[in-house]
N, C-alpha and C positions, 0 to 999 in steps of 0.2 A: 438456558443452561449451557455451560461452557461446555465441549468437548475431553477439554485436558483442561480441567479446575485446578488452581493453585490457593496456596494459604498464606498469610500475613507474611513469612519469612521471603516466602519465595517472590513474593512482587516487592518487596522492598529491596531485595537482591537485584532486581532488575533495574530499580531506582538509582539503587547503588553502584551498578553497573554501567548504566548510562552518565552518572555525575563523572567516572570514575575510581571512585572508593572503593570499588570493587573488580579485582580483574577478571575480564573475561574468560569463558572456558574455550571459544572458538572467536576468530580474525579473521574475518576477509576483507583483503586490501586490493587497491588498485582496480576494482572491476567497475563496470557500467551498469548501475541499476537500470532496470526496465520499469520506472516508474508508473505504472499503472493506474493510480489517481491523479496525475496532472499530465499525463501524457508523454511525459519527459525524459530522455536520455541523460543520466543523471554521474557522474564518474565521483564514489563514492566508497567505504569503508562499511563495514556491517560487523557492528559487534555482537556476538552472541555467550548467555548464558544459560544452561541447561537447555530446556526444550524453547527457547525463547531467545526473538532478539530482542536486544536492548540497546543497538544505538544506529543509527544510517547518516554518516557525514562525513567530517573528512579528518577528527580527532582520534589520536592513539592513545588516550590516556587513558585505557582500560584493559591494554597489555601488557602483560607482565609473564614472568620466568616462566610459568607452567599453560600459559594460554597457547593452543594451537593455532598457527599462521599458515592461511591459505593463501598465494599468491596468485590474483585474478586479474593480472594483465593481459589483456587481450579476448577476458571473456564478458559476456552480458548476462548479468543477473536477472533470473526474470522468476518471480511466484511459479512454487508448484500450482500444476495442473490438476484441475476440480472436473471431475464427470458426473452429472446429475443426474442419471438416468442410466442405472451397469445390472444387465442379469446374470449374475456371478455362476453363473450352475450352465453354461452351453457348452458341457465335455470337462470344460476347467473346474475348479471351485474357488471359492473366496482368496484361499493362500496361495494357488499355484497362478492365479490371475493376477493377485497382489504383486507378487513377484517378478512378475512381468512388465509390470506395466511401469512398477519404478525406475526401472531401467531408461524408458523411454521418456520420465518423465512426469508422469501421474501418481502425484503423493495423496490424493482424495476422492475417493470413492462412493457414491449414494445408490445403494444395492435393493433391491427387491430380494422380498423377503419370504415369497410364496412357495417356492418349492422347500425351505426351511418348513415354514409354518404347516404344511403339510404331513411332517415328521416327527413332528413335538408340541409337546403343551408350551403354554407361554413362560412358564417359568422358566421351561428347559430351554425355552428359545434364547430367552436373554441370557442367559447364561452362558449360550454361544457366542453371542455379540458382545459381552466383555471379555470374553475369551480371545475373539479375533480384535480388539479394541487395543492390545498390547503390541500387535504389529505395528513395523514399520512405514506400511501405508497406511493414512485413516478409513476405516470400515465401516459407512455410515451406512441407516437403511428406509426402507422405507416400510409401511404400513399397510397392509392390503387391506380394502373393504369388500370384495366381492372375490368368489374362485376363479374367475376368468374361463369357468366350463361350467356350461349351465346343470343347477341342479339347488332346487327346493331346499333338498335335507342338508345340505352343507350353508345356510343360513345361517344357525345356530351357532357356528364357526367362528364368524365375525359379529358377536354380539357389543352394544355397548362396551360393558363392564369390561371383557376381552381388549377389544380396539382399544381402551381409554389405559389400561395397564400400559402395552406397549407403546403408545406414542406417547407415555409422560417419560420414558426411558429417554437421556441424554440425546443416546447414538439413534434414536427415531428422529426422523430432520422431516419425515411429510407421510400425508395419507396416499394414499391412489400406490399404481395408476389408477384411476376408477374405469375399468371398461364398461360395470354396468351403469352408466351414468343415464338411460332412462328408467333405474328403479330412482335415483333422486331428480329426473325431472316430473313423475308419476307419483312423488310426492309416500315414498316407500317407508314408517316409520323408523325404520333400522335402518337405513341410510341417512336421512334427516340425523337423526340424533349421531351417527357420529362424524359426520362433516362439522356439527356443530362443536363436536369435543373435541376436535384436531383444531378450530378457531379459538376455543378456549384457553388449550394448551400453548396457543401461538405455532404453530406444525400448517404446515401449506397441505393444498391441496391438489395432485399432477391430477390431471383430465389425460383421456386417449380416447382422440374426438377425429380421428378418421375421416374428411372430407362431411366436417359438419358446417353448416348453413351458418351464414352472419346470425340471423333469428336464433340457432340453437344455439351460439355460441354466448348470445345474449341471454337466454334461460341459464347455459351452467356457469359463467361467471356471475348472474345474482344470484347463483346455488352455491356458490363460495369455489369456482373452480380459479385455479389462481395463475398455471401454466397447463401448455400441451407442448406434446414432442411430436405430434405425430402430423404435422403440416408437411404436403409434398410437393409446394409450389411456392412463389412466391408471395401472391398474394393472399394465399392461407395462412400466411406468416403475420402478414402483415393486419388482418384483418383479426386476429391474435390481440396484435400488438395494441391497435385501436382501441381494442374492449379494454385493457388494463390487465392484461394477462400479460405473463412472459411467454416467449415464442423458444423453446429447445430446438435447434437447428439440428438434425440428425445424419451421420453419415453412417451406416452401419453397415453390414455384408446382406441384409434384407431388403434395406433403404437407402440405397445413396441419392439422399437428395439433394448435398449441399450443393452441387454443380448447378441445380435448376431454381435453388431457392436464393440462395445468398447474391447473385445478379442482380436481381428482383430487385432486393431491397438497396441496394448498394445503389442504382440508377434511380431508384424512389426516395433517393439520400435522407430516410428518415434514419430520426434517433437507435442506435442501436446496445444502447445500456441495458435494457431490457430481454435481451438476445443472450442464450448462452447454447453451448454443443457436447454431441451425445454420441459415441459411440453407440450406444440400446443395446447393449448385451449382444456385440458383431461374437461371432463363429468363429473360431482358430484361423484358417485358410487367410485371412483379409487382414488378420496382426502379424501376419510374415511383413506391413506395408507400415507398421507401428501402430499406437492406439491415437489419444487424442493428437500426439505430436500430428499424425498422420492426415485429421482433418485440419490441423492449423496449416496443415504445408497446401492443402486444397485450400482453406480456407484461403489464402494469400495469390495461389494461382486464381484465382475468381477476379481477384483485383481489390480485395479487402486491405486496407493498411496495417503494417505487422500489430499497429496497437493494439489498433482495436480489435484485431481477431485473439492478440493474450488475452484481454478483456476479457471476452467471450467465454474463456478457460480458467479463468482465475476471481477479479474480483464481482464480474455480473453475479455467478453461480453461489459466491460465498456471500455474495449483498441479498441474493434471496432466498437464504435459508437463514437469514440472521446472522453471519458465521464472519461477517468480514471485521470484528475486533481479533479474531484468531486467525483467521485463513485472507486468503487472497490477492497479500499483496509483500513487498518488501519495507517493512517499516517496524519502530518499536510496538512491542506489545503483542508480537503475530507470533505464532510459529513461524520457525525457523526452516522453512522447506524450500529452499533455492536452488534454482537449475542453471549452470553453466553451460552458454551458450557459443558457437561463434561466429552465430550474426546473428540479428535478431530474424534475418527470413529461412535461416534454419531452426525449428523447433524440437528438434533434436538435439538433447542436453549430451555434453561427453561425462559432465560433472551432476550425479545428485547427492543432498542430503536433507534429510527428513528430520525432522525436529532435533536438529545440532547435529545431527550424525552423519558423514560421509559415509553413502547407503548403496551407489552406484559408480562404476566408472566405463566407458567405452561400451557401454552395452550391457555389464554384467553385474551381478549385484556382488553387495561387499560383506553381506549380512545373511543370516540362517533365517528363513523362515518356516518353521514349526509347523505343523500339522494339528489342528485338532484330536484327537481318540472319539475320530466320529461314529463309532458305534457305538459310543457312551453318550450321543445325542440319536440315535433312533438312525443312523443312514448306516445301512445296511447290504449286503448283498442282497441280489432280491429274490422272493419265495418261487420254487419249482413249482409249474403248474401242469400237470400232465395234459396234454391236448393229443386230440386225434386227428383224422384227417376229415374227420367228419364233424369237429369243432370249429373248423377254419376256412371252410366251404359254403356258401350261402345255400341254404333248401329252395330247393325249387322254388321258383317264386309265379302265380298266374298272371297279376298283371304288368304294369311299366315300371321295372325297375328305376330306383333314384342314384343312377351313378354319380360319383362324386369326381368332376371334371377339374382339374388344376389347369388354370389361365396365366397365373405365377404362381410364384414360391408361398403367398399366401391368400390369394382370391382363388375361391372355386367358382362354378355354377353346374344347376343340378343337369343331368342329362337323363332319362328319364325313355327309358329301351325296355323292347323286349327280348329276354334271352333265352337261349333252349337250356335242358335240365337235358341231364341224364343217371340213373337209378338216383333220381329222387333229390338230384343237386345240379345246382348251376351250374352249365359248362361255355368255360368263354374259350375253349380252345381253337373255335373257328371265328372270334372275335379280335380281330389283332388291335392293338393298342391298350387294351383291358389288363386289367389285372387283379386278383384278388385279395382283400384287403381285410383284415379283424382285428378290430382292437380287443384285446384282450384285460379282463380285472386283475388288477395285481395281486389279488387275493384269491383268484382263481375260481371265482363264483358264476361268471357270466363270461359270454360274448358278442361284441356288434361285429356280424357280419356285412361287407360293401362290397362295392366295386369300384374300383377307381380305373382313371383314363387322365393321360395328359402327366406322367409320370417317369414310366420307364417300361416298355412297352416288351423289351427284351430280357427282362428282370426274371431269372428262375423262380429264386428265394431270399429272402432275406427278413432278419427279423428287428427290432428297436426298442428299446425300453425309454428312449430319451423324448418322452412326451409331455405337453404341457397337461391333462390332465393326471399324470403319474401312472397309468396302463401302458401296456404292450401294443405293438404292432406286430404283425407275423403279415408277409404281403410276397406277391413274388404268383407267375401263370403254373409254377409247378408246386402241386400239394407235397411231393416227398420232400422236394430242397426246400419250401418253405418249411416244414416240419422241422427237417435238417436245421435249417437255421435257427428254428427258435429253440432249440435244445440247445444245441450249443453256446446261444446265448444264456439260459436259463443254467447251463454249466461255469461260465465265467461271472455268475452273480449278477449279470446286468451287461448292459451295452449294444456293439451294433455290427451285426452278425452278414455277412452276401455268401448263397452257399449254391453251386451248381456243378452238374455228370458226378454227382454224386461224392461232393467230398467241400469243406468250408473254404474258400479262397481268398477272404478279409475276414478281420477281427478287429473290432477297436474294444477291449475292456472296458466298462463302468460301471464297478463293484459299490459306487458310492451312491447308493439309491437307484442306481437302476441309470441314475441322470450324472453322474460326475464321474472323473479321472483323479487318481490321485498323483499322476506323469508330468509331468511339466510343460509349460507351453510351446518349450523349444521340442519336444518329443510328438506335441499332439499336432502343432500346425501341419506338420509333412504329414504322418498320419492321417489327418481328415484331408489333408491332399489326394492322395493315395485312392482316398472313396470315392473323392468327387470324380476324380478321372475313371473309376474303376464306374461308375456308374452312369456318367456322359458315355460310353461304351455298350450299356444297354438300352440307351434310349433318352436319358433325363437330358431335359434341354433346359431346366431353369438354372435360377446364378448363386441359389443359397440352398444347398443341398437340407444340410441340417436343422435349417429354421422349418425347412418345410415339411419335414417329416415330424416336427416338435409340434406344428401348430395343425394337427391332422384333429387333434380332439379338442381344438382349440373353437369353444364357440361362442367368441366375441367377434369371430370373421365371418363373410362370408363365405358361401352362401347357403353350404351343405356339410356338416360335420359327421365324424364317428365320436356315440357319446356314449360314457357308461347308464344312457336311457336308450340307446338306439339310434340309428341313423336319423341326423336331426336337422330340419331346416333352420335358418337362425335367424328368418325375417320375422317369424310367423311363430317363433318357439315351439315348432309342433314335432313330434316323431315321426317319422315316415313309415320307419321297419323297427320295432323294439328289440331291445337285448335278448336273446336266449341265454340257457342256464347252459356250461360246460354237460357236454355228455349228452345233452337232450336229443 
């Protein structure tokens, strides 16, 4: 299924256009294509009509009085930029992302779609996704099979009949990522059946295979797994690339691996068609540095050839989602999404426009981009839940606590203490590096009480709503300012609250589910700046502040999670301490 389908008139106009007989509606003259399928430095004219171009060579006969003339002496034509792998929802959302990232470059988007899916029925979903389908960036998404936090009753979720709706949707371009990918190597019916409907539909299938073994990688590509992003060397790339999968090269503000990986492969000069690159939904702070522009300008310092690292961004990514008669490269029959360059070893465009339209110049966009009325899709401030001090305290506990120890921004391991109580609650106030930790239900029904270590050791309080299972954090060694915090979070509808001697000293709002900003990304970068220093100040020593506060209920990691079942190991799927009821 095409992206942007046209009708009899309109491809004959293109026809028309390229004989001739028809004048174009936009001219670009005199620039250098960055050829992409032949490799080529190509000095050439590009005629476009409507959302489409319609001629690449070196004839005028298709301008005329009313056709706009761009003069591209001295820049390098080169395909908008394709990201296959963007978690639109970390502070930004869909449109204040979109908007950003045109600027730099990236007219194609392939978004996860789980903190949506969370919010709304599938009708409403799609709904959204022709909504933001009108943008001037393309908004393409992905299909979740699993919640990526473990939990039985949320099965029912991703049933067939559900999964098979949305991935026959256009704007669905793949299933995954699939984290639970040993319920289809355990041969799980509800996975099986819809890895099989995403084959049917022709829809790939991402894997997020974490330092998996040649042998396992061998089981999920004859499970139909078809790419991984999540290689952190390089011969997990390469051993990828072997099987008949594609290898997603990722540089992200969680993952910079392209430094460690891309060498690899470059000195093992194998084929690299099958390679394409990921942002993965990087964190505000790290696009002060650009977005994909940013890993093509690493990608080149590594020692990769400018081609073939455009490649990498343009036509790999559109050749394996089916998309490269539309997308990924400068030639008849594509959109029209051209970036003005001035060299090809700067990836940094002065000039964009997105299907015929000059959409960007010098950094800034040229075009409005709209907002949903997302409370007419279910994202919402989020519900007040009255908590005590005695809801965010763990109960005494008799034996060895499972503290949940951060090694990075996303590996725990369990640590597993004893700690003193006093009236009848845990007290780590002669425990230095500790800290108290609850996730809280968004509904206000339960809480997992923890402990964590390897954080922020000096942390009064502070609270979060921007989690991958969609509950609260309230955490911080002092019960009043954490209290403090999570009110005044629960006052701004959502967001991310640090509150100490008794009064709130950061606030970042996110009224849009608890997990998004409706501000801009030139407003949130400094912003989540702001935290990260504010909180390198009490202690955090890791390098991605906000991933790792997001993946605290996240347990597809290891090795010790906070779950809406309870503190949970995630070798062994077992509970450690289960949830209490608020107030109990």
């Amino acid at each position: 299924m095409k992206i942007r389908p046209i009708n009899k008139q309109y491809l004959y106009n293109l026809i028309s256009t390229a004989k001739g007989d028809l004048m174009a509606d936009l001219y670009i003259k005199n620039g250098t294509v960055i050829n992409v399928y032949t490799g080529e430095l190509i000095k050439a004219n590009v005629a476009v009509i409507g959302r489409h171009i319609a001629y690449v060579g070196e004839a005028e006969h298709m301008v005329g009085e009313s056709t706009e003339v761009i003069d591209a002496t001295g820049f390098y034509l080169c395909p908008g930029y394709i990201d296959p792998h963007v978690h639109p929802f970390q502070t930004y959302n869909p449109v204040t992302l979109a908007e950003k990232i045109m600027t730099t470059g990236t007219t194609t988007i392939i978004c996860d779609n789980l903190f949506f899916f969370n919010h709304m029925d599938a009708s409403k979903l799609t709904e959204l996704w022709r909504e933001l389908a009108e943008l001037p960036v393309k908004i393409l998404w992905w299909v979740r099979l699993d919640p990526q936090t473990f939990s039985d009753e949320r099965l029912e979720e991703f049933s067939p009949a559900k999964i098979e709706f949305l991935l026959d949707q256009a704007v669905a371009q793949q299933a995954g990522e699939l984290t639970d990918w040993p319920s289809l190597v355990a041969g799980r019916d509800q996975m099986l059946e819809n890895i099989l409907t995403a084959g049917r539909l022709g829809k790939r299938v991402e894997g997020h295979l974490p330092g998996a073994s040649a042998q396992t990688l061998n089981v999920l590509a004859a499970g139909g797994i078809t790419d991984c992003h999540e290689s952190i060397k390089g011969e997990e790339a390469l051993r990828r690339l072997r099987l008949g999968m594609y290898a997603t090269l990722r540089h992200s503000s969680l993952r910079p691996d392209m430094r460690q990986i891309l060498p690899y492969l470059i000195e093992a000069r194998v084929d690299l068609h099958r390679t394409m690159i990921t942002t993965d939904g990087t964190t505000p702070p790290i696009m002060r540095h650009g977005f994909i522009d940013y890993i093509l300008r690493i990608a080149m310092e590594c020692g990769l050839a400018p081609m073939e690292a455009y490649r990498m961004a343009t036509l790999n990514p559109a050749t394996y989602y089916g998309l490269d008669g539309e997308l990924g490269g400068i030639a008849p029959g594509r959109l029209a999404d051209i970036l003005f360059l001035e060299e090809p070893s700067n990836p940094t465009p002065l000039k964009v426009i997105t299907e015929g339209v000059l959409t960007a110049e010098n950094g800034s966009p040229l075009v409005e981009f709209i907002q949903p009325d997302w409370h007419a899709y279910n994202i919402k401030p989020i519900i007040n839940c009255r908590l005590q001090e005695s809801d965010i305290i763990p109960p005494a506990y008799d034996g060895l606590f499972p503290i949940m120890h951060f090694i990075s921004p996303a590996i725990t391991k369990i640590r597993e203490v004893k700690l003193p109580s006093r009236e009848g609650k845990i007290d780590i106030s002669g425990e230095p590096g500790l800290i108290y930790c609850t996730l809280v239900d968004h509904l206000g029904e339960w809480v997992c009480n923890g402990i964590v270590g390897g954080f922020a050791e000096d942390l009064e309080g502070m609270a979060c709503s921007n989690t991958y299972s969609g509950d609260f954090l309230a955490m911080g060694r002092n019960p009043k300012e954490i209290l403090r915090a999570t009110r005044r979070m629960y006052e701004l509808g959502g967001g991310v609250v640090v509150a100490e001697a008794g009064q709130v000293i950061y606030e970042l709002p996110l009224p849009l589910g608890g997990m998004m900003s409706d501000r801009s990304l030139d407003e949130l970068i400094p912003k989540s700046e702001e935290l990260y220093e504010l909180l390198a100040k009490k202690g955090h020593i890791h390098y991605d502040l906000l991933y790792m506060i997001h993946f605290f209920s996240a347990t597809h990691l290891p090795a010790i999670r906070l779950s809406p079942r309870g503190i949970f190991s995630v070798k062994d799927k077992r509970v450690l301490i289960p949830t209490r009821k608020i107030g109990s």
